[in-house]
N, CA and C atoms as a LAMMPS dump frame, in Angstrom:
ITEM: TIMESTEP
0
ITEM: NUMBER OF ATOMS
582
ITEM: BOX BOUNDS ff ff ff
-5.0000000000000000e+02 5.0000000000000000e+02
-5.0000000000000000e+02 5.0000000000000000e+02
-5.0000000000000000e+02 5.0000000000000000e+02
ITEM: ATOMS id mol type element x y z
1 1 1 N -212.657 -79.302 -182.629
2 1 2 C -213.143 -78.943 -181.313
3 1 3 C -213.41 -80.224 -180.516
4 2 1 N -212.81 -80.3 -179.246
5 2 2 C -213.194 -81.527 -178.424
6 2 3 C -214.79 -81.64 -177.78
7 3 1 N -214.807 -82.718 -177.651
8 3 2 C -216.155 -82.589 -176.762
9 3 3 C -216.408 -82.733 -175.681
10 4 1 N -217.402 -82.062 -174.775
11 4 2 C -217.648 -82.175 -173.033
12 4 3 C -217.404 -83.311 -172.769
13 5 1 N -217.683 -84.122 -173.757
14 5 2 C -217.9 -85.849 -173.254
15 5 3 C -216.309 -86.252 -172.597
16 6 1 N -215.643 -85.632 -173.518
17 6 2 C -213.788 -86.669 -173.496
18 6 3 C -213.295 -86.082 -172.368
19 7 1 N -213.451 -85.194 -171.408
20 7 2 C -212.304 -85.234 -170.753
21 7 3 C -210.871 -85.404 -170.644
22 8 1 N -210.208 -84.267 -169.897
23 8 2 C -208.919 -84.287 -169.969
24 8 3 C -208.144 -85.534 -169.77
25 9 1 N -206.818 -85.785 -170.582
26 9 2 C -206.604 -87.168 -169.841
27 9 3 C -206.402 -87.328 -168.749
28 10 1 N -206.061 -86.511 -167.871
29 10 2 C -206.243 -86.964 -166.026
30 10 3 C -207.024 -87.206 -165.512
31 11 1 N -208.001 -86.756 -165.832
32 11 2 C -209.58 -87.005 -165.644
33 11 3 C -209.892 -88.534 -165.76
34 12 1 N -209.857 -88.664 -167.321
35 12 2 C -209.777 -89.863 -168.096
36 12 3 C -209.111 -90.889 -166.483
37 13 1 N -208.048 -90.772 -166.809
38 13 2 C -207.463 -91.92 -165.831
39 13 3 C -207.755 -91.844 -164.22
40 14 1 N -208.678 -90.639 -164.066
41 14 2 C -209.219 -91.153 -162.698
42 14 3 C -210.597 -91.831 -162.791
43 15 1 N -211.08 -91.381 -163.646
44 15 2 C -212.655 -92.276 -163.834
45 15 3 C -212.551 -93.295 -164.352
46 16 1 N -211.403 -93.702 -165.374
47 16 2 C -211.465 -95.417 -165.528
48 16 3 C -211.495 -96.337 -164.876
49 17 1 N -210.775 -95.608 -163.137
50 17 2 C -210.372 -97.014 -162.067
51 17 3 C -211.673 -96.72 -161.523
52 18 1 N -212.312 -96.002 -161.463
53 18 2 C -214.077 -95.707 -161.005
54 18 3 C -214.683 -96.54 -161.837
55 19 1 N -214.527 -96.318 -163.249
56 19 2 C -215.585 -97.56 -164.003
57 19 3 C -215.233 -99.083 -163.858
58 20 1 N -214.016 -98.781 -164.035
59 20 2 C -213.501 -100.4 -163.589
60 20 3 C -214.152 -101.41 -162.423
61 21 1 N -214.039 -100.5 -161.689
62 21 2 C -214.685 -100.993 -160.14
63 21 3 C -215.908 -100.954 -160.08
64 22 1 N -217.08 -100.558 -161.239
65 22 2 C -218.589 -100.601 -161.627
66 22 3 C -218.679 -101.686 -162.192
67 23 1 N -217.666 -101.751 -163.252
68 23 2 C -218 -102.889 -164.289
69 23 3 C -217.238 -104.487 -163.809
70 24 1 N -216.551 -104.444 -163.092
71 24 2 C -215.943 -105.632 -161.649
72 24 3 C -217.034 -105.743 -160.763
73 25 1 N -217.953 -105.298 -160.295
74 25 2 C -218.918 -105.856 -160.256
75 25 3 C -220.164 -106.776 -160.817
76 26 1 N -220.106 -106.631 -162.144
77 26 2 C -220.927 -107.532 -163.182
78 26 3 C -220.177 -108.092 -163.737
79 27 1 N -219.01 -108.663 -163.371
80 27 2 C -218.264 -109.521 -163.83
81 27 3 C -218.313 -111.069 -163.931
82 28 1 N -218.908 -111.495 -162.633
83 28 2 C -219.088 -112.796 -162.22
84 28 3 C -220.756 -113.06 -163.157
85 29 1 N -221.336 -111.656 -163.131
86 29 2 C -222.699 -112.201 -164.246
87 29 3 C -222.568 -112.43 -164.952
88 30 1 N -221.184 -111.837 -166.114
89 30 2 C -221.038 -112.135 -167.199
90 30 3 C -220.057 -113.826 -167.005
91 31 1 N -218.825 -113.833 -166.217
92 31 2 C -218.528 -115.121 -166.009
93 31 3 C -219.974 -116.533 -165.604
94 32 1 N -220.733 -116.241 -165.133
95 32 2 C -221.622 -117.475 -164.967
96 32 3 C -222.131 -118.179 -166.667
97 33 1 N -222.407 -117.005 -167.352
98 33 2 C -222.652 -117.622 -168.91
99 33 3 C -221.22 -118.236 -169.614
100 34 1 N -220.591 -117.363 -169.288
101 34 2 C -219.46 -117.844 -170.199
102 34 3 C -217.509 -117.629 -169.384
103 35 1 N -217.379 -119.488 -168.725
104 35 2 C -217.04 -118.896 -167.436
105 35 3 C -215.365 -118.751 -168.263
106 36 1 N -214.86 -119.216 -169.54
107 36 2 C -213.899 -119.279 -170.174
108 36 3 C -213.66 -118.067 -171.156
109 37 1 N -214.533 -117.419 -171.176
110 37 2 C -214.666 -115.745 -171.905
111 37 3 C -213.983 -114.807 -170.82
112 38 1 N -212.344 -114.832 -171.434
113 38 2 C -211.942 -113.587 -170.75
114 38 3 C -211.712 -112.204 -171.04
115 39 1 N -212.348 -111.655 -172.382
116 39 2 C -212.321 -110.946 -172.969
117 39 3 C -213.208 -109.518 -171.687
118 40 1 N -214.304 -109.72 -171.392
119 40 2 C -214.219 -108.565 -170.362
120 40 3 C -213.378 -108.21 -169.13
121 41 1 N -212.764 -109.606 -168.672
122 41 2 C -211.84 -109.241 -167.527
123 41 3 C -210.693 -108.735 -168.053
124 42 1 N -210.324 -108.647 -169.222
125 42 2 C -209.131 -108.434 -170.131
126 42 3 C -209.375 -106.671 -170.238
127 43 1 N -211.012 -106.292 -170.485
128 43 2 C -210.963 -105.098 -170.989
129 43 3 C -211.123 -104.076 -169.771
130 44 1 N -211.45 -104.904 -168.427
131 44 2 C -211.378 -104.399 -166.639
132 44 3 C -209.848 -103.944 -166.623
133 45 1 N -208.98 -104.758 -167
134 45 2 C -207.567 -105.196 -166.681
135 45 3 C -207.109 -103.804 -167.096
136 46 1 N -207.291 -103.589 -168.682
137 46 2 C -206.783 -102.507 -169.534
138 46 3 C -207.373 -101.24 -168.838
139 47 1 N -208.226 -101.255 -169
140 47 2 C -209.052 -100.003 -167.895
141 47 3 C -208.462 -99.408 -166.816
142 48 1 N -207.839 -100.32 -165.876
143 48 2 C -207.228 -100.244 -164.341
144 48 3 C -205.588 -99.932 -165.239
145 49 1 N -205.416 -101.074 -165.773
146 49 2 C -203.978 -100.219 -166.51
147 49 3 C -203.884 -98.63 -167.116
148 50 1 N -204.648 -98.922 -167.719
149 50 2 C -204.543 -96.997 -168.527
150 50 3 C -204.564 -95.726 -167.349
151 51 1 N -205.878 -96.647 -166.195
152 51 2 C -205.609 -95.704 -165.528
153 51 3 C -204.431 -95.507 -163.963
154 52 1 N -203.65 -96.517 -164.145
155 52 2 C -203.214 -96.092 -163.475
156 52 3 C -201.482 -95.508 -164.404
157 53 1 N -201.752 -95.24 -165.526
158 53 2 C -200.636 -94.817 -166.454
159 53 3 C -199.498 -95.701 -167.138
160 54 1 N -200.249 -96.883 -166.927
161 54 2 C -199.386 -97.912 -167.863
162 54 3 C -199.696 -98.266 -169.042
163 55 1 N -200.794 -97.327 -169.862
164 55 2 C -201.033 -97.529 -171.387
165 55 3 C -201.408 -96.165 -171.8
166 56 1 N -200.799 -95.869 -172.842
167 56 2 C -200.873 -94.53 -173.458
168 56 3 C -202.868 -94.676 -174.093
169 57 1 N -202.543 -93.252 -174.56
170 57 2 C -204.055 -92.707 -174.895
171 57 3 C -203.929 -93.736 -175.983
172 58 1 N -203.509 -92.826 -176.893
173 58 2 C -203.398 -93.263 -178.398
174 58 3 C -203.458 -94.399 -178.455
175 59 1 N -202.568 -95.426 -177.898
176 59 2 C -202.628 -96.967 -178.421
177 59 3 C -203.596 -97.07 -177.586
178 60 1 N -204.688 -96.778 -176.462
179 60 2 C -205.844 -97.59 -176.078
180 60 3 C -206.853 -97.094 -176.96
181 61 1 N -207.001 -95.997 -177.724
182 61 2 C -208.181 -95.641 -178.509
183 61 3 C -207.923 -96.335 -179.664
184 62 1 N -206.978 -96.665 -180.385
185 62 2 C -206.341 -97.647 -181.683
186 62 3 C -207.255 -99.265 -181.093
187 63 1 N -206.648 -99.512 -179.944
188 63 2 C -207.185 -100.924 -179.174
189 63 3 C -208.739 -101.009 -179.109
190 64 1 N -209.313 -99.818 -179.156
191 64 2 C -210.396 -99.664 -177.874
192 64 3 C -211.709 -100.936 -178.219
193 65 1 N -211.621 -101.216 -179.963
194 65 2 C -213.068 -102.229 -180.277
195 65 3 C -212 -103.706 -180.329
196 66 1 N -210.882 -104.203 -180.03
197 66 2 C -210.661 -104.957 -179.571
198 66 3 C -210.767 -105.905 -178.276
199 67 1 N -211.201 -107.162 -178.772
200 67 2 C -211.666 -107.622 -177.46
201 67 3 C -212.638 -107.446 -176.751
202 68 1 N -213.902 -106.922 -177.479
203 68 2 C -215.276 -106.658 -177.318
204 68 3 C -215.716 -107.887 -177.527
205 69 1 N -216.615 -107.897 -176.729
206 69 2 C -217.888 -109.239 -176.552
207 69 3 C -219.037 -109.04 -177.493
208 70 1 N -219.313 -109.617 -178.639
209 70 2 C -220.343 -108.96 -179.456
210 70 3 C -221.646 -109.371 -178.601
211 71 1 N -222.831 -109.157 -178.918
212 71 2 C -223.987 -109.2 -177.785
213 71 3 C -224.32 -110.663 -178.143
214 72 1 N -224.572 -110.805 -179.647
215 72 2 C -225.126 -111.704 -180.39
216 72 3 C -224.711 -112.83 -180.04
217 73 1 N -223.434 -112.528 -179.465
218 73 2 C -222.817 -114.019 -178.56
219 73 3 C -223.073 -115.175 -177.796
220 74 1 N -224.254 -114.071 -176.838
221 74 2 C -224.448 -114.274 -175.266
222 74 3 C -225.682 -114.643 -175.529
223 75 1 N -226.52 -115.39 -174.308
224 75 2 C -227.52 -116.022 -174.268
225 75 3 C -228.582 -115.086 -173.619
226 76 1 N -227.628 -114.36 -172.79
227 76 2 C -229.094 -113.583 -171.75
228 76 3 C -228.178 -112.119 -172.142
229 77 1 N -229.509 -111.303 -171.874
230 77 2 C -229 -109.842 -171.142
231 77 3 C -228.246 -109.805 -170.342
232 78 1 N -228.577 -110.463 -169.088
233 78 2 C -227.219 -110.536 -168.087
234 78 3 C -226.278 -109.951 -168.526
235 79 1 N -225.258 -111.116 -168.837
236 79 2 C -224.427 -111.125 -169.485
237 79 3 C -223.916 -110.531 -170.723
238 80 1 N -225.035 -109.853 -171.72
239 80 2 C -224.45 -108.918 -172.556
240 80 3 C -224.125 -107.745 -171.624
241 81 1 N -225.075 -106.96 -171.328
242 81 2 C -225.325 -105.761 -170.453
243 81 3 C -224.042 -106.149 -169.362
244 82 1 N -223.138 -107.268 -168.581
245 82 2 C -221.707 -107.014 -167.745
246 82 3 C -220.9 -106.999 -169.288
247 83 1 N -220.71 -107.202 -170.093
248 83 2 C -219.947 -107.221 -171.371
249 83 3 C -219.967 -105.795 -171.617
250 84 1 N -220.539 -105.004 -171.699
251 84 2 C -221.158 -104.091 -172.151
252 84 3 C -220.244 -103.19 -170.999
253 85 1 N -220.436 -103.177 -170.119
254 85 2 C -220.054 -102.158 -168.804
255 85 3 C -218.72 -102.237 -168.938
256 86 1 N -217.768 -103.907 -168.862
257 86 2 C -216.1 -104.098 -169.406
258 86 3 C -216.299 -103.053 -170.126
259 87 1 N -216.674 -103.363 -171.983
260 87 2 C -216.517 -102.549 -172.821
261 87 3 C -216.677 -100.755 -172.633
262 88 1 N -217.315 -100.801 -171.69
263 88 2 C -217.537 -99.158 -171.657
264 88 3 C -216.339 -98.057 -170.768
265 89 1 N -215.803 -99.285 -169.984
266 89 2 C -214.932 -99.083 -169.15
267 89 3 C -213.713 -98.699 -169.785
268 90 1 N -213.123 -100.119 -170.842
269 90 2 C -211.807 -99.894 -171.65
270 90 3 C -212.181 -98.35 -172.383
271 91 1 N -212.996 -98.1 -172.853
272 91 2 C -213.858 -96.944 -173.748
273 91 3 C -213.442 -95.456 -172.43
274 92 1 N -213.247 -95.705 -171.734
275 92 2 C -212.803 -94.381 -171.349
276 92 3 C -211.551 -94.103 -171.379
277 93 1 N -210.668 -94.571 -172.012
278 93 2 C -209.31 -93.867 -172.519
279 93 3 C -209.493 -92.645 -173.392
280 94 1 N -210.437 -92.679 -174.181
281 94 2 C -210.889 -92.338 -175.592
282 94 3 C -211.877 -91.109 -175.035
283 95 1 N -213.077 -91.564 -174.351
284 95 2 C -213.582 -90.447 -173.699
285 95 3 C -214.421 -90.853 -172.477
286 96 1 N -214.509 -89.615 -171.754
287 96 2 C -214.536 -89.959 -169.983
288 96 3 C -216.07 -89.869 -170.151
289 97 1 N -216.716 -89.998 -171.056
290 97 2 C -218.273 -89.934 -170.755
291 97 3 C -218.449 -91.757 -170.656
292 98 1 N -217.819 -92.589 -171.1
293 98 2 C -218.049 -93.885 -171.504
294 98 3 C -218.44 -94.471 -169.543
295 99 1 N -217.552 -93.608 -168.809
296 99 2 C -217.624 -94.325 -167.275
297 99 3 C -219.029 -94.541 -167.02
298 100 1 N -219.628 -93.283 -167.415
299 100 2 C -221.355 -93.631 -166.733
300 100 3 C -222.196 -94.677 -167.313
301 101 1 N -221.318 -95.135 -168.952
302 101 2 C -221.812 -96.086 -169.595
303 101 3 C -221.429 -97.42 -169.039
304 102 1 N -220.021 -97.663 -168.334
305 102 2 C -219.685 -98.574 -167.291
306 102 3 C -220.656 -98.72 -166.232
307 103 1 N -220.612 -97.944 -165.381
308 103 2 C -221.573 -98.05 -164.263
309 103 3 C -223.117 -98.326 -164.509
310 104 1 N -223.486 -97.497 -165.683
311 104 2 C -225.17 -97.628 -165.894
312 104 3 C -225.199 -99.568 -166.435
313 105 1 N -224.271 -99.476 -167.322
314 105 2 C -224.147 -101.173 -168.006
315 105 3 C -224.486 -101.954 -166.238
316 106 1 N -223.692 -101.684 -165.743
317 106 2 C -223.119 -102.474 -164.078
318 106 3 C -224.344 -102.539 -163.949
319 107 1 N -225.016 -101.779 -163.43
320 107 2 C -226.388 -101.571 -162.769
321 107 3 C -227.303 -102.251 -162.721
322 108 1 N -227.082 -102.081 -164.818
323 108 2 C -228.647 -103.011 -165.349
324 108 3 C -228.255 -104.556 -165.624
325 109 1 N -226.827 -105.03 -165.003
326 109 2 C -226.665 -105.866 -165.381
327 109 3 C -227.462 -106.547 -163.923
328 110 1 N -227.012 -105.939 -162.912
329 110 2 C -227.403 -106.446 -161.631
330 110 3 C -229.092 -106.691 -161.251
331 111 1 N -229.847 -105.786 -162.279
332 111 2 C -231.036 -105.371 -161.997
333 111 3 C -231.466 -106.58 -162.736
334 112 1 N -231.063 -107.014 -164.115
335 112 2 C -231.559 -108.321 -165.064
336 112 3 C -231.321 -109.432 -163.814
337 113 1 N -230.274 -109.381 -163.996
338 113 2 C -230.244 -110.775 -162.905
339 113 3 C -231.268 -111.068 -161.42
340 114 1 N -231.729 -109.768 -161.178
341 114 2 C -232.626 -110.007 -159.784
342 114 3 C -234.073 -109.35 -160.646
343 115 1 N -234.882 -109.513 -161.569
344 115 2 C -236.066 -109.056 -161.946
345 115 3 C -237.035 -109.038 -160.829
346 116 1 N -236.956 -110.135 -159.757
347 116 2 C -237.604 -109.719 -158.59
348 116 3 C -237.374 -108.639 -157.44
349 117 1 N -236.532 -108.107 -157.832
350 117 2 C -235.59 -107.462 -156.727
351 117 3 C -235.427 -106.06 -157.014
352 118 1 N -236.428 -105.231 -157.588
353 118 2 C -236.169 -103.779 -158.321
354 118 3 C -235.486 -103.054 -157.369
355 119 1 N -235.341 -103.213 -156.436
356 119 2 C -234.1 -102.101 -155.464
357 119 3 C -232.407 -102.485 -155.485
358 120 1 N -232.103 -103.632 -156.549
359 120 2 C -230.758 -104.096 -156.763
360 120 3 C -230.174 -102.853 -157.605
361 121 1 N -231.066 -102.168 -158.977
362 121 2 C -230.68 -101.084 -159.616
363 121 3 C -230.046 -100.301 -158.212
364 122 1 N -231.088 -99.493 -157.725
365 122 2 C -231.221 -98.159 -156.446
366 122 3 C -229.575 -98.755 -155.561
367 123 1 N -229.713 -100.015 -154.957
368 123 2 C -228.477 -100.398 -154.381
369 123 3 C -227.263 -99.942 -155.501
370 124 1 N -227.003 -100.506 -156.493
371 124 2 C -226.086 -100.81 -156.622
372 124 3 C -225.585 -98.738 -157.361
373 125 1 N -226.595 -98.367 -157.847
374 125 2 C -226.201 -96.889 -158.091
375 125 3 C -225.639 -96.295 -156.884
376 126 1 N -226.27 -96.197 -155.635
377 126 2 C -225.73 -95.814 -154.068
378 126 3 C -224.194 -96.238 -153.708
379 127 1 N -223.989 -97.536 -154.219
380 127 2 C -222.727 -98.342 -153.914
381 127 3 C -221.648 -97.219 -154.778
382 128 1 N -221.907 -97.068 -156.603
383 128 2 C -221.761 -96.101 -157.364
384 128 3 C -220.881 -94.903 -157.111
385 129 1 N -222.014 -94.503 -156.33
386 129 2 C -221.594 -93.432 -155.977
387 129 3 C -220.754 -92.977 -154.805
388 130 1 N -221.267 -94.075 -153.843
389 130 2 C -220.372 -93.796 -152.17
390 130 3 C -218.752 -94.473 -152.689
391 131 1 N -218.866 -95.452 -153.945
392 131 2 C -217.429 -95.552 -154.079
393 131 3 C -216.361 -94.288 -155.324
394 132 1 N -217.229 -93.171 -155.017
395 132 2 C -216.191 -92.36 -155.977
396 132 3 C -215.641 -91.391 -155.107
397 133 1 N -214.27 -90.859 -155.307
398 133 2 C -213.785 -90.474 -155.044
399 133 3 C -213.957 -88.8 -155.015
400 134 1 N -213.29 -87.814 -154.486
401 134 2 C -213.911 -86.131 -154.757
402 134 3 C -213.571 -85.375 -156.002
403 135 1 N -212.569 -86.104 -156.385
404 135 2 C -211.746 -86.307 -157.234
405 135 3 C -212.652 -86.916 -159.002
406 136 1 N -213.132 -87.838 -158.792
407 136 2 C -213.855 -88.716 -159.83
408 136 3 C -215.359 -87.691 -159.934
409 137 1 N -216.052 -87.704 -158.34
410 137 2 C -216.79 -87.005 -158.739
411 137 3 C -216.97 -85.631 -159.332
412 138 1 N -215.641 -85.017 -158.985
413 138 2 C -216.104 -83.519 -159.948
414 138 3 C -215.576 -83.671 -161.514
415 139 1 N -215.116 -84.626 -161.5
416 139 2 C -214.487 -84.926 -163.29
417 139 3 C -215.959 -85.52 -163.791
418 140 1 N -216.667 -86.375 -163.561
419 140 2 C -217.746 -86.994 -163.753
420 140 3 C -218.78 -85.772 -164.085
421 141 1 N -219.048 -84.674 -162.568
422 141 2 C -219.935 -83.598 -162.833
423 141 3 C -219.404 -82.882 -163.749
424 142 1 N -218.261 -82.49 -164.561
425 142 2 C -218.22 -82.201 -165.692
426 142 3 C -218.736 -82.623 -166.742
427 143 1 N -219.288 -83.206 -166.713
428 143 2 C -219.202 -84.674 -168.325
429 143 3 C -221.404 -83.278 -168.096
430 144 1 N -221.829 -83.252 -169.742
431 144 2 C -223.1 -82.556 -169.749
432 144 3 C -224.172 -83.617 -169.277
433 145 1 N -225.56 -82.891 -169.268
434 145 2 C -226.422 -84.247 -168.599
435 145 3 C -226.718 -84.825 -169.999
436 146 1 N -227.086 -86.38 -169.702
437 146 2 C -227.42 -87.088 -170.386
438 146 3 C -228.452 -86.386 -171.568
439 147 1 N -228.103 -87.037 -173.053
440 147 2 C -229.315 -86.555 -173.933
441 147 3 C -229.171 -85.058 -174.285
442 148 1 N -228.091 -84.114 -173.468
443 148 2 C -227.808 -82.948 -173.76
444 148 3 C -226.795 -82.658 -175.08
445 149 1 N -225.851 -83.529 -175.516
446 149 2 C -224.923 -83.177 -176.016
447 149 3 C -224.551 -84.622 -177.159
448 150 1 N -224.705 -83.898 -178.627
449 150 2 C -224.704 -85.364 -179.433
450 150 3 C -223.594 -85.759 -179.324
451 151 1 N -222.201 -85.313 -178.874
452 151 2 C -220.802 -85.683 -179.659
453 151 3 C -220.193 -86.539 -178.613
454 152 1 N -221.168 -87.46 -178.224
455 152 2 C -220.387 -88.803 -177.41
456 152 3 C -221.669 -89.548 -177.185
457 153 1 N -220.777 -90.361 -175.955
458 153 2 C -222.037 -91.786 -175.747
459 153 3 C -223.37 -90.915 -174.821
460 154 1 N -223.029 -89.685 -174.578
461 154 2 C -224.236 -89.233 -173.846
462 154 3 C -225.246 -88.437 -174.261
463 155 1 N -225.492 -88.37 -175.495
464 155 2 C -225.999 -87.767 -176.636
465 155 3 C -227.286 -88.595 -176.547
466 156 1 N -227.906 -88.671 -177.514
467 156 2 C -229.299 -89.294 -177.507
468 156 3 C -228.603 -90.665 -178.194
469 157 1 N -229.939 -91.49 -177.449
470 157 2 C -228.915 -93.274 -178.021
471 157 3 C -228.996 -93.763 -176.499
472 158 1 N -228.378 -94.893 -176.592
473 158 2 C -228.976 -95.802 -175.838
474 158 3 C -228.459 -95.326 -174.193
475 159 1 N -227.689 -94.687 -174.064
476 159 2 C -226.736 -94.178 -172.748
477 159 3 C -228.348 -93.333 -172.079
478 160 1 N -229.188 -92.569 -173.456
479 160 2 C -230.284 -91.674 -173.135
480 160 3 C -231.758 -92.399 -172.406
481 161 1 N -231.771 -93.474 -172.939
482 161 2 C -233.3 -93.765 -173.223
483 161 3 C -233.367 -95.595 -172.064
484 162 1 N -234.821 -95.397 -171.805
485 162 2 C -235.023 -96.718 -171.336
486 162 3 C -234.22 -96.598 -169.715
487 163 1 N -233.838 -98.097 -169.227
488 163 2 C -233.413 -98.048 -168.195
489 163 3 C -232.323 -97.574 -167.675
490 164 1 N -231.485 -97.681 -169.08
491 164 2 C -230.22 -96.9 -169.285
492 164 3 C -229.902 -95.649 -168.754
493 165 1 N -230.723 -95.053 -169.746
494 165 2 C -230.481 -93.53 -169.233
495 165 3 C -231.452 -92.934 -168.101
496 166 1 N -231.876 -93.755 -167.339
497 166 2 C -233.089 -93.689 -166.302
498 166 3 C -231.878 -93.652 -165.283
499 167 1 N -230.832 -94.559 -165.005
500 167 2 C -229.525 -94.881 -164.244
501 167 3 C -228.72 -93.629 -164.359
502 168 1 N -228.366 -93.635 -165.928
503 168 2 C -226.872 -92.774 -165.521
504 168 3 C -227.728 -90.542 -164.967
505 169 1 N -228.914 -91.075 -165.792
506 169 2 C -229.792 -89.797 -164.562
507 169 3 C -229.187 -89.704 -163.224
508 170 1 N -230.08 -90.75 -163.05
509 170 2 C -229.861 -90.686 -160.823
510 170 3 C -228.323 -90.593 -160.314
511 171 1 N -227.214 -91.705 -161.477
512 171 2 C -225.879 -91.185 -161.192
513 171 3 C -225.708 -89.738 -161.04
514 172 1 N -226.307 -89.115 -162.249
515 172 2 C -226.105 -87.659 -162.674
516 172 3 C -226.761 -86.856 -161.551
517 173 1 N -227.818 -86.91 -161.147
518 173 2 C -228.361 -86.527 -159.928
519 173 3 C -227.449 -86.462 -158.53
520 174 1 N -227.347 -87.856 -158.214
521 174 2 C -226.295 -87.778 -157.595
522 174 3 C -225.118 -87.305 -156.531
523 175 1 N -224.734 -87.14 -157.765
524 175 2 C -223.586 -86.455 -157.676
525 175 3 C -223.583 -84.819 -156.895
526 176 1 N -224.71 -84.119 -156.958
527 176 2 C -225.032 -83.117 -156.65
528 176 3 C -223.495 -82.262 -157.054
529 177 1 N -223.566 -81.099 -155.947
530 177 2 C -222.462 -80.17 -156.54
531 177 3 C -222.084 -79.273 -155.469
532 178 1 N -221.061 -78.18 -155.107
533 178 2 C -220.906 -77.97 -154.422
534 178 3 C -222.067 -76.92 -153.452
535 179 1 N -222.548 -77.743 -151.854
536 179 2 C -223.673 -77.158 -151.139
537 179 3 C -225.111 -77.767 -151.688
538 180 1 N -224.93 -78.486 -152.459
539 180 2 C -226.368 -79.385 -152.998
540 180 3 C -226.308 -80.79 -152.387
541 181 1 N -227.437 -81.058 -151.963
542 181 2 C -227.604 -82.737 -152.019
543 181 3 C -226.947 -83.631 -152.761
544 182 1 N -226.825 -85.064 -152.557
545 182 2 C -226.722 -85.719 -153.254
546 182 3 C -225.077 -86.045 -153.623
547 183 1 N -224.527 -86.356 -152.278
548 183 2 C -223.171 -86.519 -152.215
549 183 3 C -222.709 -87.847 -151.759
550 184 1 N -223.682 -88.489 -152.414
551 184 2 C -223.282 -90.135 -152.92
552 184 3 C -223.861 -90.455 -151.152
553 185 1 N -224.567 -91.636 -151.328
554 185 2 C -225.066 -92.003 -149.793
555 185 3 C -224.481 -93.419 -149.883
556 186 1 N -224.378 -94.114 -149.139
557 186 2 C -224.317 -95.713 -148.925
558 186 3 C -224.846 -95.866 -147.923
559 187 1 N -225.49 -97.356 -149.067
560 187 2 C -226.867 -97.635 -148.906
561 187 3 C -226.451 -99.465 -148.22
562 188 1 N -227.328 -100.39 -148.734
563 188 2 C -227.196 -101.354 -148.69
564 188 3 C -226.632 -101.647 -149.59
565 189 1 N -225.763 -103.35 -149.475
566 189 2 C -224.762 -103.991 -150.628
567 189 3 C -225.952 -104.399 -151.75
568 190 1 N -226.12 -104.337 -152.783
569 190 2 C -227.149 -104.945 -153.252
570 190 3 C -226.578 -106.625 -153.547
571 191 1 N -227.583 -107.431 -153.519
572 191 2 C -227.406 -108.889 -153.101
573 191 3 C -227.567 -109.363 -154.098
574 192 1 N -227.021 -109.208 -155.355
575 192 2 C -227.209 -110.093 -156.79
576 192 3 C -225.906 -110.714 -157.024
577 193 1 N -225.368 -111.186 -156.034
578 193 2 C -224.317 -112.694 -156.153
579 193 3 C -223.092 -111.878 -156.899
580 194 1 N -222.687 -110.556 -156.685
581 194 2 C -221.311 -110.368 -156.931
582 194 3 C -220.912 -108.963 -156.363
């Protein structure tokens, strides 16, 4: 039996170029630590490839823990947490719940980097959302709410808990549905240097 989490592959390949474009934003955070580590722009690259149908399922889920940034690597959060968003991004070949793990990664990567600045999270979720498509967003409002469903990354675990799952919430919020609020607003750029 499949799970809510995976999404169809069309789906799949419309929310990857959505996560892609979450996790291309914490890119330059993760480049400032480590400006010769191209292993997340590699796993942006694959992401935007799969989805635009130039890499099969199968060989990106075979690929998918290749070319991961281990955390233990990195010096700051920053920079694990944009590693983290790449990685979650390539991760939606495999299943379409991983995007909110892209974007939420994005978020908190932006939010570490400005600790003075607690409205960089709120910005950059708004940005999130005003950049998805009608298309992304009703594949996305498929995916169950967070912490509802064990058989993916949106199960209980780290996607659930902490700031993490505090994010891909308000994504989930959001999104609203058809005749509900919450049909992605844009807001301000949030100003954390990428």
């Amino acid at each position: 039996m499949r799970s809510p989490q995976t999404l169809s592959e069309a789906d799949r390949r419309l929310v990857a170029a959505w996560a892609a474009d979450c996790a291309k934003r914490a890119l330059a955070l993760f480049e400032a630590e480590a400006p010769s580590d191209g292993r997340p722009r590699a796993a942006i690259a694959r992401a935007r490839a799969f989805a635009r149908g130039e890499l099969g399922t199968a060989e990106e889920i075979r690929r998918r823990f290749v070319g991961g940034v281990p955390a233990g690597e990195l010096k700051s959060p920053v920079a694990a947490a944009a590693a983290r968003a790449a990685g979650q991004a390539v991760g939606v070949c495999h299943m379409g719940a991983h995007a909110l793990g892209a974007a939420a990664y994005a978020a908190m990567a932006a939010g570490l980097a400005a600790p003075d600045r607690p409205e960089v999270v709120d910005g950059e979720i708004r940005w999130q959302l005003a950049h998805m498509t009608a298309e992304v967003r009703a594949a996305i409002r498929a995916l169950p709410p967070v912490g509802d469903n064990s058989s993916g990354p949106l199960g209980p675990g780290l996607l659930a808990s902490g700031q993490l799952g505090a994010i891909v919430r308000a994504l989930q919020a959001g999104l609203g549905g058809p005749g509900q609020p919450g049909q992605g607003s844009t807001g301000p750029e949030p100003a954390s240097g990428h």
